[in-house]
N, C-alpha and C positions, 0 to 999 in steps of 0.2 A: 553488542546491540544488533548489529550483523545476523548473526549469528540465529537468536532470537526471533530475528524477522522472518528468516528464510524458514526455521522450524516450525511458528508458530503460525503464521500470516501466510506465507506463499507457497513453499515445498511441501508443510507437513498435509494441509486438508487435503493438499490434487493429490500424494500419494498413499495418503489413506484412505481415500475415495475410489481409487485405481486398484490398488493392491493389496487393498483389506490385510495390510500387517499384524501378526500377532505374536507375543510374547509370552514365554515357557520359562518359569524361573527368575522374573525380574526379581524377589526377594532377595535372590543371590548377591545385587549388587547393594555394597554399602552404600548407609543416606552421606555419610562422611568420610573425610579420609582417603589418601590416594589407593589405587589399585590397578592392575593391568587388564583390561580385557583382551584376553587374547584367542584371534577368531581365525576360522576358516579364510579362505580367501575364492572366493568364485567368478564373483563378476562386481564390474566396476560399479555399479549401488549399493555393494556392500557398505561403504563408507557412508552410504546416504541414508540407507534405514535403520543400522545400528545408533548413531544420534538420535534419527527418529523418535524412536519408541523408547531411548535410557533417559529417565526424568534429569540425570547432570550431565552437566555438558559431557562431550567426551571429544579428545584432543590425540588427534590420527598423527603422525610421519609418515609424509608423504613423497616420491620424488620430487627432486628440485623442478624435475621439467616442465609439473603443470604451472610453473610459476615463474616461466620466461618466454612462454610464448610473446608472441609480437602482432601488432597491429589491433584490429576490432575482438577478435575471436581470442587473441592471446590473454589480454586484458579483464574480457568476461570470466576467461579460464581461470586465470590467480585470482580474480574479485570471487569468483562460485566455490573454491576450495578451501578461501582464508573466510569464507563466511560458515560454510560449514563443519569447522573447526583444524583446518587442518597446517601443518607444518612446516616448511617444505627443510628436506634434508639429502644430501647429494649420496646416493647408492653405490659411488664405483668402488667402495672397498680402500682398507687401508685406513690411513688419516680420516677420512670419510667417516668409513664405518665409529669411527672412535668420537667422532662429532655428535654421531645421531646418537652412541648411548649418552654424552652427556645433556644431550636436550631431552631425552626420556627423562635421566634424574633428575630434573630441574623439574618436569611438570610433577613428576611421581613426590619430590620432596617437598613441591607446594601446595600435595595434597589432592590435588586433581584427578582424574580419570585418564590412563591412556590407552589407546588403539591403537593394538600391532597384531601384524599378520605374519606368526612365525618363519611360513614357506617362503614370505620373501615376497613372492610374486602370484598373480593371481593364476591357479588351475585351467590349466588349457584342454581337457577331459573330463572333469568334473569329480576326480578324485583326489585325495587329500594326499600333499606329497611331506618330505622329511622337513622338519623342523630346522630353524637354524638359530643358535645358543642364544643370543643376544637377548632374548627374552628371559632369559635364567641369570645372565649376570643381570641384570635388573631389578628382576626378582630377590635375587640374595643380597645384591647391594642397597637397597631401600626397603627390603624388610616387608613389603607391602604383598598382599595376597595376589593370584593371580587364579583369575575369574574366565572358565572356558566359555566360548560362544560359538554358536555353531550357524553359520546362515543357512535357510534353505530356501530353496527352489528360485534360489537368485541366478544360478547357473543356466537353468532351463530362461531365465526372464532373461537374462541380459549375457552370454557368453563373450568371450573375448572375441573381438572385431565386430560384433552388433553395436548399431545405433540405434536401432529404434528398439525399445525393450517389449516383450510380448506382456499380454496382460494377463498374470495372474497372481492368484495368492503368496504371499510371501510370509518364510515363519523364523523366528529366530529364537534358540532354545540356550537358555543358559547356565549352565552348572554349579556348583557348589565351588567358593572359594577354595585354593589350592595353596595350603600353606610350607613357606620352602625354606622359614626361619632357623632350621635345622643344620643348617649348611654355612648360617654365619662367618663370614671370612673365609670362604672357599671358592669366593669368583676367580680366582686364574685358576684352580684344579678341573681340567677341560673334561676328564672322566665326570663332574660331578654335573659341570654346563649341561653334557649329552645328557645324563640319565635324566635331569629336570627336564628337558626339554622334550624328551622321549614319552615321559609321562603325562606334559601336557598334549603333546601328541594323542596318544591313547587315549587320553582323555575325551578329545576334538573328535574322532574314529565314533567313540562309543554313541555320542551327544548326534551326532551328524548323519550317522550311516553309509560314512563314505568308507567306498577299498581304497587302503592306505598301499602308497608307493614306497618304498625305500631307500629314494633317491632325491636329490632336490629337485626341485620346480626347473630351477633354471636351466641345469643339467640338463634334465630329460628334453626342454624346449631346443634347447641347442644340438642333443642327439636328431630329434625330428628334422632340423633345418639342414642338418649335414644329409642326413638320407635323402631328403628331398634336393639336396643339391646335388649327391652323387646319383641319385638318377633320372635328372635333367642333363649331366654329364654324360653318363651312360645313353641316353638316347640321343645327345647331338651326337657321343661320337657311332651310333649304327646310321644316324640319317648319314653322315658322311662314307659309312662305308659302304651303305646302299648306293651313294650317289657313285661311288669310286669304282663300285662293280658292272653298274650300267654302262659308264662309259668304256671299261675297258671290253666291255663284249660288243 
């Protein structure tokens, strides 16, 4: 009901009034039957105009955190993401990870729609980074097609650490179902995970127009954070050797 309110009544008219959304390929997606949409990852509206504009619902995995905040602001956060369809599923790996594929199979075997963002996390550049499997054992284990999406110009609207999103058009191009029924009982052969996931990759690349990285999301964000720590390090230790030189002259 939720759900409906926010698409139909409050979110959908102000951001298609705003952002004049449009859609490439909506025939792609089935009227019935579960299926994966699996999209680019750019900025945090991605979740909010993919719903938009797919006439069934569609049902995201989200981290657990939007969904413990605390106080006034915590509270609207878990009420704004379980209305606009979302899940929440704990990311750190491990037992984790093994939770969130069975809540994928659960909506995908009840036929539903779901929203995953292979990279994992959202692009901090604006380029499309590696794929990680979890969307292939899904796909081979429920049988169900997997439907590329590509957001655009959501990165330039809303990049990571922006609040207030810029106003312009926003476009979303969607591909031709990608059938992976071939591989039947081949979810733990990890050679077969990568090359599905590699291909919906390529796929996302083609659809999108982003230059593609070869490495994960998360990686590279963790590579950036060490460099910028190693040289905030490197410059406290020159201010000190500055300061060490002055005084000994």
């Amino acid at each position: 009901m939720f759900y409906h309110f926010l698409k139909y009544i409050v979110l959908g008219p102000i951001l298609k009034l705003l952002f004049r959304p449009y859609v490439e390929g909506a025939e792609n997606i089935p009227d019935t039957g579960g299926a994966i949409l699996a999209s680019n990852h750019l900025s945090f509206s991605d979740s909010i105009f993919l719903p938009l504009k797919v006439k069934r619902r569609v049902t995201f995995l989200a981290k657990a955190e939007y969904f413990t905040g605390r106080g006034v602001k915590g509270r609207l956060t878990a009420g704004f993401f379980k209305g606009v369809g979302q899940v929440p599923i704990d990311r750190s790996g491990g037992r984790a990870s093994e939770a969130a594929l069975r809540k994928g199979l659960e909506i995908l075997n009840n036929g539903e729609l779901l929203g995953l963002y292979p990279e994992g996390t959202r692009s901090h550049d604006g380029k499309l980074y590696r794929g990680k499997t979890g969307v292939a054992r899904l796909a081979i284990e429920t049988g169900v097609p997997v439907i590329p999406v590509a957001m655009i110009n959501t990165f330039d609207i809303q990049p990571p650490g922006k609040v207030i999103p810029r106003i312009m058009r926003v476009g979303i191009r969607i591909g031709e179902p990608l059938d992976f029924s071939r591989y039947e009982g081949m979810e733990s052969d990890r050679f077969v995970l990568r090359s599905i996931t590699d291909e919906i990759m390529y796929e996302l690349m083609q659809l999108s127009g982003q230059e593609y990285v070869d490495t994960y999301a998360t990686k590279a964000k963790e590579d950036i954070a060490d460099a910028r720590r190693a040289a905030a390090e490197a410059l406290v230790a020159d201010d000190r050797a500055l300061v060490g030189n002055r005084r000994a002259s």
